[in-house]
C-alpha positions in Angstrom: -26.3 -62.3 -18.8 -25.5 -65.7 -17.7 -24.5 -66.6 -14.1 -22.7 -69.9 -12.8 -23.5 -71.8 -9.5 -20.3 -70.3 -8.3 -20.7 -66.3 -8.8 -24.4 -66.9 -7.1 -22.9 -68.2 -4.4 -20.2 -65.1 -3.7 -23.0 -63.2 -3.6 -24.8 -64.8 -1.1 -22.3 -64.7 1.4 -23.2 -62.0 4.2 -20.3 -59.1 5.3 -17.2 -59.9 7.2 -17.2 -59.6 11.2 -14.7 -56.8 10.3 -17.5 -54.8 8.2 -19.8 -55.8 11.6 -16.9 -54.1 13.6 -16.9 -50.7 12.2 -20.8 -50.7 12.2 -20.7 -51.0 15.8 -18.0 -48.2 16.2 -20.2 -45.9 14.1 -23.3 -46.3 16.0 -20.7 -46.3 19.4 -19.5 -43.0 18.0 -23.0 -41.9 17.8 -23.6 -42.6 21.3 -20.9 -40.8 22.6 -21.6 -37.7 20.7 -25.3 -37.3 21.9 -23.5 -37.4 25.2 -22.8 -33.4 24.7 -26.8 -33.3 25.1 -26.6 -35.0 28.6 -27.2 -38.4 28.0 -26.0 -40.9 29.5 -25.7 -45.2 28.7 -26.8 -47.4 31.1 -24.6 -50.5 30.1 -26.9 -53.1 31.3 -29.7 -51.9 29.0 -27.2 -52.6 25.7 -29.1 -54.8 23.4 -26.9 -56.9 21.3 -28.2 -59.8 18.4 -25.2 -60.9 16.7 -27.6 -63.4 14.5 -29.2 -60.0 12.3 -26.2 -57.1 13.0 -28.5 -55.6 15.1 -27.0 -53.6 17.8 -28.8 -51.3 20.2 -27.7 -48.8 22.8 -30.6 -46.9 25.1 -29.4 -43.5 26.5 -31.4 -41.4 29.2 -31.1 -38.0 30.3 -30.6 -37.4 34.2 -31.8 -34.2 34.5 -35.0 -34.4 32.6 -36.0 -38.3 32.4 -35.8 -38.2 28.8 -35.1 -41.6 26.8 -33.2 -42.3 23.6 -32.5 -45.5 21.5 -30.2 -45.9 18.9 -29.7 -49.0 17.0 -29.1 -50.0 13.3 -31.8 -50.4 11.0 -32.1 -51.0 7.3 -29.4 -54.4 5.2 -27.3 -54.3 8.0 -29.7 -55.0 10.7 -31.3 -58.1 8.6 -27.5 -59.0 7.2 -28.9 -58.7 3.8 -26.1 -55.7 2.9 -23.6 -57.1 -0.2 -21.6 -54.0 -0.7 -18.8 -53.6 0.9 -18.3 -50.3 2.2 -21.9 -49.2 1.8 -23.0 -46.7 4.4 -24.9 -47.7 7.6 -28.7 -46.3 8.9 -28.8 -45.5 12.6 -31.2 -44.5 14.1 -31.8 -42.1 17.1 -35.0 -42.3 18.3 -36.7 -40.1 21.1 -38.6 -42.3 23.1 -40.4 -39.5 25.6 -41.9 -37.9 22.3 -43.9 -39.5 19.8 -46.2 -39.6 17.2 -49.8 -41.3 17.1 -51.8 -42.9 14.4 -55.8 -44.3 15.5 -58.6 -46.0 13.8 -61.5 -43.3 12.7 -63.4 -41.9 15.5 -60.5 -42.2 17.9 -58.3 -39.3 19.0 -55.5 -38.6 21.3 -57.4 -37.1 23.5 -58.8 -40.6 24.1 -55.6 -41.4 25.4 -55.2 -38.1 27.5 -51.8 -37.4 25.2 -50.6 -34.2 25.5 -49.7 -32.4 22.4 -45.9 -30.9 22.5 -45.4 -27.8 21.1 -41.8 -28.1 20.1 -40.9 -28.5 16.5 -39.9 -31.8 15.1 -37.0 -30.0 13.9 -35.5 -28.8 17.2 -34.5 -32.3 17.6 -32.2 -32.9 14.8 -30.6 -29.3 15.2 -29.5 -30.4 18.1 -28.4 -33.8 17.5 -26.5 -32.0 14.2 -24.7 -30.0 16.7 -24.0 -32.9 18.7 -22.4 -34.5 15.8 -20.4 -31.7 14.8 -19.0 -30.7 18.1 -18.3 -34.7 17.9 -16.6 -35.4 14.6 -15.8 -31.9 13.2 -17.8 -29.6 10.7 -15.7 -31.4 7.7 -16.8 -35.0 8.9 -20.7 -33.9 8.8 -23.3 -33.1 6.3 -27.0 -32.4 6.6 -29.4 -34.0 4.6 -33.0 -34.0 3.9 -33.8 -37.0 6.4 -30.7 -38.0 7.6 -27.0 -36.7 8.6 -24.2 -38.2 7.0 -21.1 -38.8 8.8 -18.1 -39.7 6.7 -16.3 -42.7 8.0 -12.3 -43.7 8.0 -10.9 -46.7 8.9 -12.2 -47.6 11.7 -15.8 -47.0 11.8 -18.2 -47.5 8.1 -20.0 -44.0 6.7 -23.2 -43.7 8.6 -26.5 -42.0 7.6 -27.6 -40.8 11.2 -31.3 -40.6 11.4 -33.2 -38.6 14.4 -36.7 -39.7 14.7 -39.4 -40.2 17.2 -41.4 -43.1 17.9 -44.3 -43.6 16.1 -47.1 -45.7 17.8 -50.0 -47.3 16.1 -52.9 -47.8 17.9 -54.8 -48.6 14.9 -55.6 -52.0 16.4 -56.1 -51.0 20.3 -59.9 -51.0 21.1 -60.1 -50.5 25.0 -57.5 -46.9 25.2 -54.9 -48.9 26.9 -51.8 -46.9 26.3 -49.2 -49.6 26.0 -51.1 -51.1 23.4 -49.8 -50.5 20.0 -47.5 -51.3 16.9 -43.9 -49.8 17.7 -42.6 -47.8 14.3 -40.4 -44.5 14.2 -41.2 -41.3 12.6 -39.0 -39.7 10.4 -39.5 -35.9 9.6 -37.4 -34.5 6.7 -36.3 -31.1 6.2 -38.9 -30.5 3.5 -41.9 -30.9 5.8 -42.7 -34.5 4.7 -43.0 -37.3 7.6 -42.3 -41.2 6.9 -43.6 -43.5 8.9 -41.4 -47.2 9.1 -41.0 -50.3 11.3 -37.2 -51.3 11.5 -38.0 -53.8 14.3 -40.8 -56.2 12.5 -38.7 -55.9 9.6 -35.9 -57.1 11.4 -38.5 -60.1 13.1 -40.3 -60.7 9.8 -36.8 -61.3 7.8 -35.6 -63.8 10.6 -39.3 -65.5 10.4 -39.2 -65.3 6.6 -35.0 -66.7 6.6 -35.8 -69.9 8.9 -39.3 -70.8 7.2 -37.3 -70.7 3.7 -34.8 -73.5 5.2 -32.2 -69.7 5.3 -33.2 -69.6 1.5 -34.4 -66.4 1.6 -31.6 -64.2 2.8 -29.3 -65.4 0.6 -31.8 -64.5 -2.6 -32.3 -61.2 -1.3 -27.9 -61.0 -1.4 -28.6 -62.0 -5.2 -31.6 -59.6 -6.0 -29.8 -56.7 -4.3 -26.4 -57.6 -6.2 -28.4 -57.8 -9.4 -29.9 -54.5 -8.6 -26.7 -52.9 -8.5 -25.7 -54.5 -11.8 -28.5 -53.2 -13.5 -27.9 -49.7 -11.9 -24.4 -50.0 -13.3 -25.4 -50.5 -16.8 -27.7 -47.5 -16.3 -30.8 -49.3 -15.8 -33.2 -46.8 -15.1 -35.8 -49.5 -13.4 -33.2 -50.3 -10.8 -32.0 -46.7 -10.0 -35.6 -46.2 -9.2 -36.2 -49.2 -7.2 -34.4 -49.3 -3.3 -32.6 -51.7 -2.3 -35.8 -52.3 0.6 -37.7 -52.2 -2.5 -36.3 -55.5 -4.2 -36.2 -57.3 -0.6 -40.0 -56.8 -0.4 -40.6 -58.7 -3.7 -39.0 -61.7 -2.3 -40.8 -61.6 1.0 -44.0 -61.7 -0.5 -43.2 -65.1 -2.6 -44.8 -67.6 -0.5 -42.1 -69.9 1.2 -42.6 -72.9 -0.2 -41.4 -71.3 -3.4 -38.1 -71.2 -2.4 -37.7 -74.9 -1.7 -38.7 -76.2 -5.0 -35.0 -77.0 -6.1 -31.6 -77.2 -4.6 -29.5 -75.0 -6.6 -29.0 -71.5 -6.0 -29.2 -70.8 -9.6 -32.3 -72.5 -10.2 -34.2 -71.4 -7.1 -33.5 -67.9 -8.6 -34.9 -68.5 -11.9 -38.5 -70.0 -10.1 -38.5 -66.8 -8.1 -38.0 -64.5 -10.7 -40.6 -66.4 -12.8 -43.1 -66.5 -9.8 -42.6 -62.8 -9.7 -43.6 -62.2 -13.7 -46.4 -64.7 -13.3 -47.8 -63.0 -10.5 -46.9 -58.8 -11.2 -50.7 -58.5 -11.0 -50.7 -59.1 -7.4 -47.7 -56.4 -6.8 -50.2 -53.7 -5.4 -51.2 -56.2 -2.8 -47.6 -57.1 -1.5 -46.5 -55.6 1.5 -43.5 -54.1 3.0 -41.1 -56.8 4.4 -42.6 -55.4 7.8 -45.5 -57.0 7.1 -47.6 -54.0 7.7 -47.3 -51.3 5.1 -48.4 -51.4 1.1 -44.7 -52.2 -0.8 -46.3 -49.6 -3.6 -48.0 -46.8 -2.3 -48.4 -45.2 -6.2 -49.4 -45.8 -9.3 -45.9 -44.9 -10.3 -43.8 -46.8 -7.8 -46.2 -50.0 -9.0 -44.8 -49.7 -12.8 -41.4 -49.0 -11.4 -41.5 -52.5 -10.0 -43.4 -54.2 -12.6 -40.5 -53.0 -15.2 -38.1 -53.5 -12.8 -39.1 -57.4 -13.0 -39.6 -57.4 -16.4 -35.7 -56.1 -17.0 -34.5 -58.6 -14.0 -36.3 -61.8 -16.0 -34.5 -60.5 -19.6 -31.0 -59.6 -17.8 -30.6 -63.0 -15.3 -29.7 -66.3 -16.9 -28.6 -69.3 -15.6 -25.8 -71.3 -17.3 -26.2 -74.4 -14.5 -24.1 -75.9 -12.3 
């Protein structure tokens, strides 16, 4: 299909303060139904980056000392969304509990952690509960990993995500317990758990944005646009490949790529062609966290590799 200069560039633009607006009511929403569970915000502990959407909110609990975080993770935390309307991740993360992760021959008993025999479960029951005595029965819906809340006018639809942090002490050497890798741990429904790391995501993509000259968030807006193309004209390579996904083939492009010409157009076409000249590398590219394997399967890594081979047939560029 061929693109002009123009179209490329009404896809790079990012969402309107007004779509930033009812992302922050969601995730204020959020906050003020875990309230019902006894916490409480301490205002002066509100983390807010208006440069990435990123908007945080840490809760404790009085009565126990407990500590929660909630903040926005996933397009609209690195401002790479281009759908309007598209639902919002928040996260809810229990500080005071966590998961581990060590090199061999390491253990938490190294660490004289304590094992907590409470269910991963337990957790999103009750922030569940939380959100229905909040919004209503009708407004909420359980999922496998997340909780959907169904937005209105005022605040965007929100996948609510209760977790637990997840540190990695895969690189600590001396048991000094402050030392490690900050991710979250996501346990589904199904018994699976999913390890990620919404905050270096968020650092790496601002890294990756001002190294690129702020080339690189604006071809992640076209990727992610074309990706939904694709899906529209029942693409089965794009259904199958996430939005993340396609971001984490242009973060592994080496920078200087993306400064080799000064149209949009153009610059897309050399990073599409770097991509097909360099698919053997794709098991070696790494999530836009810099710190997990982009494909993790056999399957996933063929997914991708046809998903770049469709991209290169379906993108052409009719100039300026």
């Amino acid at each position: 299909m061929l693109f002009s200069e123009e179209q490329l560039k009404t896809y790079t633009k990012p969402l309107s303060n007004s779509e930033k607006e009812k992302c922050k009511n969601a995730i204020k929403m959020i906050q003020k139904s875990l309230e019902y569970l006894g916490y409480s915000t301490n205002e002066e502990n509100n983390d807010e980056n208006d440069s990435v959407f990123s908007y945080k909110i840490k809760m404790n609990n009085p009565s126990n000392s407990y500590h929660l975080s909630i903040f926005i993770k996933g397009s609209y935390a690195t401002n790479t969304n281009v759908r309007q309307n598209s639902d919002v991740d928040i996260a809810v993360v229990k500080e005071h509990e966590f998961s581990t992760e060590h090199r061999a021959g390491v253990t938490d008993r190294d660490y004289k952690f304590i094992e907590s025999n409470v269910p991963p479960r337990y957790f999103k029951d009750e922030v569940e509960q939380a959100l229905i005595k909040h919004f209503g029965n009708q407004k909420v819906k359980r999922g496998n990993k997340a909780i959907r809340i169904n937005g209105n006018s005022y605040r965007i639809d929100a996948d609510c995500v209760p977790c637990f942090r997840h540190r990695n002490y895969r690189n600590d050497f001396y048991q000094d317990v402050n030392n490690y890798l900050q991710g979250i741990a996501i346990y589904s429904d199904d018994g699976q758990k999913v390890i990620n790391y919404p905050q270096q995501h968020i650092e790496k993509s601002i890294e990756k944005n001002k190294d690129t000259n702020y080339r690189y968030k604006k071809m992640v807006r076209i990727i992610k646009e074309l990706r939904y193309q694709l899906i529209e004209n029942q693409n089965e390579n794009a259904k199958n490949t996430s939005s993340f996904g396609v971001e984490g083939l242009l973060w592994n492009i080496p920078n200087n790529v993306f400064l080799d010409e000064n149209s949009l157009g153009s610059s897309f076409n050399i990073l599409i062609d770097y991509l097909i000249n360099n698919i053997y590398k794709l098991e070696n590219f790494k999530e836009p966290n810099n710190i997990l394997y982009l494909c993790t399967s056999y399957e996933k890594l063929n997914i991708y590799k046809n998903f770049i081979l469709d991209l290169r047939k379906y993108y052409e560029y009719k100039g300026e």
